[in-house]
BABA-178563 format. One record per residue (C-alpha): residue number from 0; residue in one letter; chain; x, y, z. Coordinates in pm, whole numbers, plus 50000, padded with zeros to 5 digits. Layout:
   n res chain  east north    up
 NUM   A     A     X     Y     Z
...
//
This chain:
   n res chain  east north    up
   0   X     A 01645 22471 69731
   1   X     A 01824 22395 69417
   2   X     A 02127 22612 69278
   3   X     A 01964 22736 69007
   4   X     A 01660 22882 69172
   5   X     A 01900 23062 69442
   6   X     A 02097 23216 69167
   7   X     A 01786 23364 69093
   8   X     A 01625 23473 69457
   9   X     A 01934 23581 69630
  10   X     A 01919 23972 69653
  11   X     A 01981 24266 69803
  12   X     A 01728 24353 70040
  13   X     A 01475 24564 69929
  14   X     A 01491 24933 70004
  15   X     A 01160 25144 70113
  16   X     A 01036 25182 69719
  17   X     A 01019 24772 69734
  18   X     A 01176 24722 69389
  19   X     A 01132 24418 69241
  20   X     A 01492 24456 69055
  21   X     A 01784 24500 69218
  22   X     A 01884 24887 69158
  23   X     A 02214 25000 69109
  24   X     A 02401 25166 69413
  25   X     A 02623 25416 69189
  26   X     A 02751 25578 69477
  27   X     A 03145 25629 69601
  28   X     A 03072 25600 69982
  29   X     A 02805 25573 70228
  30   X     A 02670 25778 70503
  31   X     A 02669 25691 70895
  32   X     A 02337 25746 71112
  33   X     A 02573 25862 71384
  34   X     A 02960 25875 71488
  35   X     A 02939 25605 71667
  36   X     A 02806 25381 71364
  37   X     A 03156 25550 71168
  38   X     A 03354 25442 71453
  39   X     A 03142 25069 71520
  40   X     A 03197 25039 71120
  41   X     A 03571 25083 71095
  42   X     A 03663 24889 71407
  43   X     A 03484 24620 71228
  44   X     A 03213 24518 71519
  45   X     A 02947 24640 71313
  46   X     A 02867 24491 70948
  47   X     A 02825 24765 70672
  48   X     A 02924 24943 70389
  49   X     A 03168 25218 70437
  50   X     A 03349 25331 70080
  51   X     A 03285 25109 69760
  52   X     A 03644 25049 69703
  53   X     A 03565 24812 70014
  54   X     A 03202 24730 69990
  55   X     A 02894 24781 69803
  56   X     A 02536 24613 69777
  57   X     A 02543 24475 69447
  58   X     A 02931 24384 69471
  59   X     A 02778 24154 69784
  60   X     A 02516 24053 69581
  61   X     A 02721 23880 69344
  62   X     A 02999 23756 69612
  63   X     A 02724 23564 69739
  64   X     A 02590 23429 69442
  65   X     A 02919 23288 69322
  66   X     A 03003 23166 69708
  67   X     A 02679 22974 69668
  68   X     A 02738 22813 69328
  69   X     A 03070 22715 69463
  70   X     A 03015 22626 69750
  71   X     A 03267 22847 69945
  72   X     A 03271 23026 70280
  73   X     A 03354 23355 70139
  74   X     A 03476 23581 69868
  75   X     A 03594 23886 69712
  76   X     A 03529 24064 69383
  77   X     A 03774 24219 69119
  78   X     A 03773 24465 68891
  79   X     A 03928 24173 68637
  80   X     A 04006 23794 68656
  81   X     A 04392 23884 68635
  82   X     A 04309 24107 68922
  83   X     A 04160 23815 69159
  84   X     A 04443 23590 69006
  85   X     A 04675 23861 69135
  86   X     A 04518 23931 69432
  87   X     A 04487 23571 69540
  88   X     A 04885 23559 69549
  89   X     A 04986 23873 69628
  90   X     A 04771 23845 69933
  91   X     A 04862 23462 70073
  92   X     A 05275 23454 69955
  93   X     A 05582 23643 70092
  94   X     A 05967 23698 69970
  95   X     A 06082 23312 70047
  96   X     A 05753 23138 69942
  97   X     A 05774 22896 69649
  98   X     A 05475 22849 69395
  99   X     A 05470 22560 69213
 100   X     A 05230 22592 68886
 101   X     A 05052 22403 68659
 102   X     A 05310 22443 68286
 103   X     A 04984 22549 68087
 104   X     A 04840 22864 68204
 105   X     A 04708 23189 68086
 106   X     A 05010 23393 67952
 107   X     A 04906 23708 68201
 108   X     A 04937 23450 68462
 109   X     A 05268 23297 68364
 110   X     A 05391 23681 68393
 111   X     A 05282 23729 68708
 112   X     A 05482 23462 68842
 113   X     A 05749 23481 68651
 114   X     A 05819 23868 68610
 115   X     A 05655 24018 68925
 116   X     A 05641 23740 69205
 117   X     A 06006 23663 69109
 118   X     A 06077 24066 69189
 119   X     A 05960 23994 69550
 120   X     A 06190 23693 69598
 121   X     A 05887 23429 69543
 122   X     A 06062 23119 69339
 123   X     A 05835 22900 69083
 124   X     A 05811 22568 68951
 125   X     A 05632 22455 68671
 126   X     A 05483 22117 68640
 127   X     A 05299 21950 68313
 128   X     A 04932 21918 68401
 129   X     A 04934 21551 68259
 130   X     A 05252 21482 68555
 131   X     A 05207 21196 68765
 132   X     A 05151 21218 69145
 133   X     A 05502 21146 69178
 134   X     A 05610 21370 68991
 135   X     A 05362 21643 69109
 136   X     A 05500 21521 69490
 137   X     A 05857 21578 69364
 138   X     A 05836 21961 69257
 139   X     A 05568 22009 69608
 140   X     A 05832 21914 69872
 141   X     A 06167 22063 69983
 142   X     A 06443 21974 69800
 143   X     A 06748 22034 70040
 144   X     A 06988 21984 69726
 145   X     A 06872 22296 69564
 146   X     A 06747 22499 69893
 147   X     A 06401 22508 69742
 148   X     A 06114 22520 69982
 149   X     A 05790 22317 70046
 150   X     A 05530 22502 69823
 151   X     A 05322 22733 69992
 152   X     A 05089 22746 69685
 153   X     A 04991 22489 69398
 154   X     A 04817 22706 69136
 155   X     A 04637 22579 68815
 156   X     A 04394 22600 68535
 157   X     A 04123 22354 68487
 158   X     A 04082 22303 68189
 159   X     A 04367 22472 68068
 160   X     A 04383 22751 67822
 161   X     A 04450 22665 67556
 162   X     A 04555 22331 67534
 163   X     A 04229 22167 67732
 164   X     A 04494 21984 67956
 165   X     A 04329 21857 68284
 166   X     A 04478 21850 68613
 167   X     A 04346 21578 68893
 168   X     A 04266 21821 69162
 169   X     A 04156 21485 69367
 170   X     A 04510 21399 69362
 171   X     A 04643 21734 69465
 172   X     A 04433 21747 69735
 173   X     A 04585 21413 69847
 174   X     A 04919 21571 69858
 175   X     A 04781 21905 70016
 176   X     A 04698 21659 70288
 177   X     A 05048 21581 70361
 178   X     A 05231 21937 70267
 179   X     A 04975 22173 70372
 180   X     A 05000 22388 70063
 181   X     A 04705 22627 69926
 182   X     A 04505 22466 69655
 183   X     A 04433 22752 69418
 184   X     A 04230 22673 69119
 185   X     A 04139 22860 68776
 186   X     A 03820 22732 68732
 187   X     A 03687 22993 68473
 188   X     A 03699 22754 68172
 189   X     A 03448 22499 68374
 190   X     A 03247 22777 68581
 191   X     A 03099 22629 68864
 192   X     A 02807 22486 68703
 193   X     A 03055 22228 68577
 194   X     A 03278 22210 68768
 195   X     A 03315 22255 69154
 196   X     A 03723 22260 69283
 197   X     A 03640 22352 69631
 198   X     A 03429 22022 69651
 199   X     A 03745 21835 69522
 200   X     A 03968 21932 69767
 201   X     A 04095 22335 69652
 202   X     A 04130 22618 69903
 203   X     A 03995 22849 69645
 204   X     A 03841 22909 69330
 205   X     A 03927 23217 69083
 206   X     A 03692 23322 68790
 207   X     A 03745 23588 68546
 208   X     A 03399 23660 68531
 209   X     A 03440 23846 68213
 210   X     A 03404 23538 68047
 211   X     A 03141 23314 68109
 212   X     A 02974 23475 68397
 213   X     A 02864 23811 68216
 214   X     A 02822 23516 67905
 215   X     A 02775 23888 67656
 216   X     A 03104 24054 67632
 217   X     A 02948 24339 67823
 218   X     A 03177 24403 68106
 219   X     A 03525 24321 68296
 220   X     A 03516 24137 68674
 221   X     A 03708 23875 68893
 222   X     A 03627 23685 69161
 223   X     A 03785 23503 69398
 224   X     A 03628 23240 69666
 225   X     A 03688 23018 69926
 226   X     A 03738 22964 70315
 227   X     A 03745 23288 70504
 228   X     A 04064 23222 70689
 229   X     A 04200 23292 70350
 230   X     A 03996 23537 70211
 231   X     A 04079 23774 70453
 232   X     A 04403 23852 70389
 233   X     A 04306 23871 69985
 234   X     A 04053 24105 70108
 235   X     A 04293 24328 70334
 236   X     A 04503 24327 70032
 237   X     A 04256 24446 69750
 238   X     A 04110 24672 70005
 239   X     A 04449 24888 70027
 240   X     A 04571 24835 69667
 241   X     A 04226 24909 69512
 242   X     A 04144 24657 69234
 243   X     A 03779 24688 69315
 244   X     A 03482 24589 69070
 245   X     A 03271 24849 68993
 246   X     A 02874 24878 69110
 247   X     A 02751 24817 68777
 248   X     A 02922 24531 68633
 249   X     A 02874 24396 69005
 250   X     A 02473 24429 68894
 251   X     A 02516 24307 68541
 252   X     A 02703 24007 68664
 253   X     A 02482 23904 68945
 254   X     A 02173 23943 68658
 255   X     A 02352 23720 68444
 256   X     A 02407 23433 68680
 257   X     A 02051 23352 68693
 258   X     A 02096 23221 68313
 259   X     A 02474 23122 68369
 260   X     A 02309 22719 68425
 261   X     A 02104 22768 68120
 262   X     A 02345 22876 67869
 263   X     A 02637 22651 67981
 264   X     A 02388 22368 67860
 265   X     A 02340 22491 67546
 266   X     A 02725 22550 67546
 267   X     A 02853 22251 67631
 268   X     A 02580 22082 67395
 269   X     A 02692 22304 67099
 270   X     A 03077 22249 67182
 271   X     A 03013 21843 67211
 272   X     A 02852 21847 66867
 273   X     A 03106 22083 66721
 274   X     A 03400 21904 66849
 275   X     A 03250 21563 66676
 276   X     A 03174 21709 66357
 277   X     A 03567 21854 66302
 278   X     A 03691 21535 66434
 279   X     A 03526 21375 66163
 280   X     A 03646 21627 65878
 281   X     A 04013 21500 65740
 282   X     A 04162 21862 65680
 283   X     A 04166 21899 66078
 284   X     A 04477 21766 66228
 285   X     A 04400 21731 66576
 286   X     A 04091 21833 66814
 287   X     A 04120 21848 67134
 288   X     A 03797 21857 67397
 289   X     A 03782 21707 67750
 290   X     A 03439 21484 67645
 291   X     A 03584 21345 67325
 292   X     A 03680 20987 67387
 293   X     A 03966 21113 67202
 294   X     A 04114 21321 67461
 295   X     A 04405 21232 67659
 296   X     A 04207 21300 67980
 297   X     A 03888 21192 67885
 298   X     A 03839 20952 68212
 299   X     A 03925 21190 68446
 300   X     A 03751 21461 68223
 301   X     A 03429 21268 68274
 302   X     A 03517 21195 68669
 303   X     A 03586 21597 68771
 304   X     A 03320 21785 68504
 305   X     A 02969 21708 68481
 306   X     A 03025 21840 68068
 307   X     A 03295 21893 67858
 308   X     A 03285 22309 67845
 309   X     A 03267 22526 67585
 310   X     A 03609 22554 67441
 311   X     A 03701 22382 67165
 312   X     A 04081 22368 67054
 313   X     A 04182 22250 66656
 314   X     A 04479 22252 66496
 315   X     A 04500 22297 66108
 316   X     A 04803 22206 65910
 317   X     A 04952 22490 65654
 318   X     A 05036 22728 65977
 319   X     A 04956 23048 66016
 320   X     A 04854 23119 65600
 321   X     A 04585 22843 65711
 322   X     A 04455 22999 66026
 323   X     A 04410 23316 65816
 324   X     A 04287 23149 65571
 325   X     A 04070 22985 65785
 326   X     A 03928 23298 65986
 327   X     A 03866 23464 65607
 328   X     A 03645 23217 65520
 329   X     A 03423 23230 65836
 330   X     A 03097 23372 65812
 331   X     A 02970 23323 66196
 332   X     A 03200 23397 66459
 333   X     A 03389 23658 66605
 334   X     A 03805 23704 66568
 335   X     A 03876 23821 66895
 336   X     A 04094 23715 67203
 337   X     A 03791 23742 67468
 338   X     A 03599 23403 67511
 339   X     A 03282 23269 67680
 340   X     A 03025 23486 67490
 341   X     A 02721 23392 67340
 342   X     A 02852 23465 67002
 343   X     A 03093 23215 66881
 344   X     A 03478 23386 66892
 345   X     A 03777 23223 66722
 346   X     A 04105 23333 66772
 347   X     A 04512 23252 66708
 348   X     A 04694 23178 67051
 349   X     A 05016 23182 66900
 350   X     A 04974 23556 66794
 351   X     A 04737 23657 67042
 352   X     A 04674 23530 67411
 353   X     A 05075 23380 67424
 354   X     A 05230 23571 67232
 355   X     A 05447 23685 67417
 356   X     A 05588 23347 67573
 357   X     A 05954 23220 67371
 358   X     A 05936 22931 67142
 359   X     A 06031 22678 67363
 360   X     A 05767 22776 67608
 361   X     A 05469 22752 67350
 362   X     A 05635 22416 67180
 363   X     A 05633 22288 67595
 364   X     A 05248 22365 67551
 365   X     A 05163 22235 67257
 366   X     A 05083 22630 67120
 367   X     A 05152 22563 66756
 368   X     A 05124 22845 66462
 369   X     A 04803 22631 66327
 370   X     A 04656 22599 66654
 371   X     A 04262 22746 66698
 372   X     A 04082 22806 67006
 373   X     A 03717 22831 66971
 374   X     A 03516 22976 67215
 375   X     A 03141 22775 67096
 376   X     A 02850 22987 67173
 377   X     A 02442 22988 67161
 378   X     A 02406 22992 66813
 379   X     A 02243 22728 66590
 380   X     A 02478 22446 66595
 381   X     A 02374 22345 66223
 382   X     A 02470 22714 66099
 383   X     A 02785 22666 66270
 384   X     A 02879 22327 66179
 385   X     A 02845 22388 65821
 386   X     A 02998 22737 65854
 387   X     A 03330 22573 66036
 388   X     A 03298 22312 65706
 389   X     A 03308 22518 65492
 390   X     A 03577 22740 65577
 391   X     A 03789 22433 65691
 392   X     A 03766 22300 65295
 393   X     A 03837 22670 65151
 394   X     A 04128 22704 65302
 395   X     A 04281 22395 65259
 396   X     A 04183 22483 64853
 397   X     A 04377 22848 64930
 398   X     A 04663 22692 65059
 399   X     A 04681 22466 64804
 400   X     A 04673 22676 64556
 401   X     A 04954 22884 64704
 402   X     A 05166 22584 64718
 403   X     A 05066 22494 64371
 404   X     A 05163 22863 64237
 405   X     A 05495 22879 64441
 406   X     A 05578 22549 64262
 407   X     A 05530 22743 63892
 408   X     A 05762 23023 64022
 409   X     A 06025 22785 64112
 410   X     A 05987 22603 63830
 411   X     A 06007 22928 63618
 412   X     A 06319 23049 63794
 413   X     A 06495 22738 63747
 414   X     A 06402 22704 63332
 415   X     A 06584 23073 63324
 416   X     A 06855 22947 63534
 417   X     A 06901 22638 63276
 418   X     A 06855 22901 62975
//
C-alpha cells in the first residue's frame, strides 16, 4: 500500500458509535476498568492511555502517521517544533557531551545550544553545511589538544533556514559509522514527502509540524521520530517536563497529512516556477533554491530531495528601504515570520527569525539586510509571478527616487555652503 493512501486509512479505532471521522478525545485522563489495569498500566506491561500529558488517541494517531511517512520505528509529539528540537537533546546529551552543529540553523535552535545546553556543561561546534568530509571529520572526533570530546550528537537543518544550504547526510552517516554519534536531522523544510533522512543514514527526524504539516497556519506541534532505543529516553523526558501536544491540534494535524503529498506538489511546482521567473528579472541580486541549476548544491540537491521545496530565498540590493519597499508593494502574500502555509508569506530574516544573532554570526550565514525568504504557497502561480514583478520593479523605482532626492539635498546644502 502506497504512502499516500496510508496517510489517509490509518486511524484510531473506531469506538461503539462507528464514526467514520476520527473524534476528538478532549479529555485530561482516562479511566481504568479495574485496579489492576491502573497498576498493569503504570508498570508498563499493559499498553494504554493513562493521562494525556503522556498519551492520547489522536496524539497516536498522528505519531503513527508521521513514523510511517518517515519511515521510523517510533516517535513522540510536541506541543511545538522547538519543543521536539529541545526535547530531542535534552533527552539523549549530559554535562560533558559535545554537539557539533550544522553553522546555519534556526535562531531558537542556535540558542538552545548556545545559551541553555552550554548552562549544563554541553560544549558546541559549529560547522558550515557546505564543509567537506574532512572537515566535517575534523570538528566530529576528539581533539586531545583542546580536551574536546568525540560528538555525541551531529545536529542539522536540511535545507537550511534561511540560506537553502544543504548538508550530505550520506556523508555523515559515513562518519556516524566510524564515531558512533546520533544523526539528528531538521527535516521540516523538506517534510518527508521530499525528503526521507532516516533512509539516508539519520537516527532521527524532527518536524515543526506547525509548518508544513498543518499546511493552514491553524495550530502549533512538533514531532520527533526515529528508532525506539532513542525515543525512549525523549519520551521519559517530555513525559516529566510536560511539553505535550494538545488533543486537538493532534486531530487537525493527523487530518491534514492526508493532503500533506498533494499540496507539497503544488508547492514545490509553484516554488520551481517562482524561483525561475526572479532569476530571470535583473533587479534581483541573487536567488537561491536547491533545484535551480544555479544553486551551489544543486547535484546533491537533486541526489537527497525528490523536489526542490517550497522556500524560496532572494536577495534585493538597496537593504532594508528595499525589502520595505518591496513588502509595500505586494499585493498577494502574507508579512509574517511563520512559513509553510497555503498562503504565500514573505518575511525579513535579518529583523525577524535572526534577529537576535550578532553581525558576524548573520554575515557567517549569508543573512544580509536585503535578504527575503519566501515561503511559496497554493496560489495561482501567474497571480504571483506578476505580483512578485511588479513589486520587484516598484521598488527599485522607490529607491531610486530616494537616492535621486538625497542627491538634490546634498547638492542644495553644498550651493549654501559655497554661498
Amino acid at each position: 500500500m502506497k504512502k499516500q493512501t496510508k496517510a489517509i486509512r490509518i486511524q484510531t479505532k473506531k469506538s461503539s458509535n462507528r464514526e467514520h471521522s476520527v473524534p476528538l478525545y478532549l479529555t485530561s485522563s482516562f479511566a481504568f476498568e479495574s485496579a489492576e489495569q491502573g497498576k498493569a498500566l503504570f508498570e508498563e506491561t499493559e499498553e494504554g492511555n493513562i493521562y494525556s500529558r503522556f498519551s492520547n488517541p489522536n496524539v497516536t494517531e498522528f505519531v503513527e502517521k508521521v513514523c510511517m511517512l518517515e519511515n521510523a520505528e517510533d516517535g513522540i509529539a510536541t506541543g511545538t517544533g522547538m519543543a521536539a528540537v529541545f526535547a530531542s537533546m535534552a533527552g539523549l546529551l549530559k554535562s560533558g557531551d559535545h554537539i557539533v552543529a550544522c553553522r546555519a540553523l534556526f535562531g531558537s535552535a542556535h540558542q538552545i545550544i548556545t545559551q541553555i545546553l552550554s548552562k549544563w556543561g554541553i560544549t558546541h561546534t559549529y560547522v558550515d553545511a557546505t564543509a567537506t568530509e574532512a572537515e566535517w571529520e575534523e570538528a566530529i572526533k576528539a581533539n586531545p589538544t583542546t580536551g574536546t570530546p568525540a560528538a555525541r550528537m551531529v545536529y542539522l537543518e536540511t535545507p537550511s533556514n534561511p540560506g537553502l544550504e544543504l548538508v550530505d547526510l550520506t556523508m555523515l552517516a559515513r562518519l556516524k559509522a566510524k564515531y558512533h554519534f546520533i544523526l539528528n536531522v531538521d527535516n521540516c523544510f523538506a517534510t518527508p514527502i521530499l525528503q526521507t533522512p532516516i533512509d539516508l543514514g539519520a537516527d532521527l527526524s524532527i518536524h515543526s509540524a506547525t509548518k508544513f504539516m498543518d499546511g493552514q497556519g491553524r495550530v502549533l506541534g512538533g514531532i520527533v521520530v526515529g528508532s525506539k532505543e532513542l525515543i525512549q529516553p525523549i519520551r521519559f523526558f517530555a513525559r516529566h517536563t510536560g511539553p505535550s501536544l494538545s488533543p486537538f491540534n493532534a486531530w487537525v494535524l493527523s487530518k491534514s497529512l492526508e493532503t500533506l503529498e498533494l499540496r507539497m506538489e503544488r508547492h514545490c511546482r509553484n516554488a520551481q516556477q517562482l524561483a525561475e521567473a526572479l532569476e530571470a528579472l535583473p533587479d534581483v541580486d541573487r536567488v537561491l533554491y536547491p533545484f535551480l541549476p544555479s544553486h551551489p548544491q544543486y547535484e546533491l540537491a537533486k541526489q537527497q530531495m525528490s523536489a526542490g521545496g517550497a522556500i524560496v530565498t532572494i536577495e534585493l540590493a538597496g537593504g532594508f528601504e528595499r525589502v520595505n519597499a518591496f513588502f509595500d508593494a505586494l499585493q498577494i502574500p502574507t508579512l509574517s515570520s511563520n512559513l509553510g502555509d497555503s498562503r504565500t508569506i514573505v518575511t525579513n530574516p535579518n529583523t525577524t527569525t535572526h534577529a537576535k544573532l550578532k553581525p558576524e554570526e548573520k554575515a557567517a550565514l549569508g543573512i544580509t539586510p536585503g535578504l527575503i525568504r519566501i515561503s511559496v504557497g497554493l496560489e495561482s502561480i501567474d497571480d504571483l509571478i506578476e505580483d512578485f514583478t511588479q513589486a520587484i520593479e516598484k521598488s527599485a523605482d522607490v529607491v531610486a527616487a530616494d537616492v535621486v532626492a538625497a542627491d538634490v539635498v546634498t547638492a542644495d546644502v553644498v550651493k549654501e555652503n559655497v554661498a
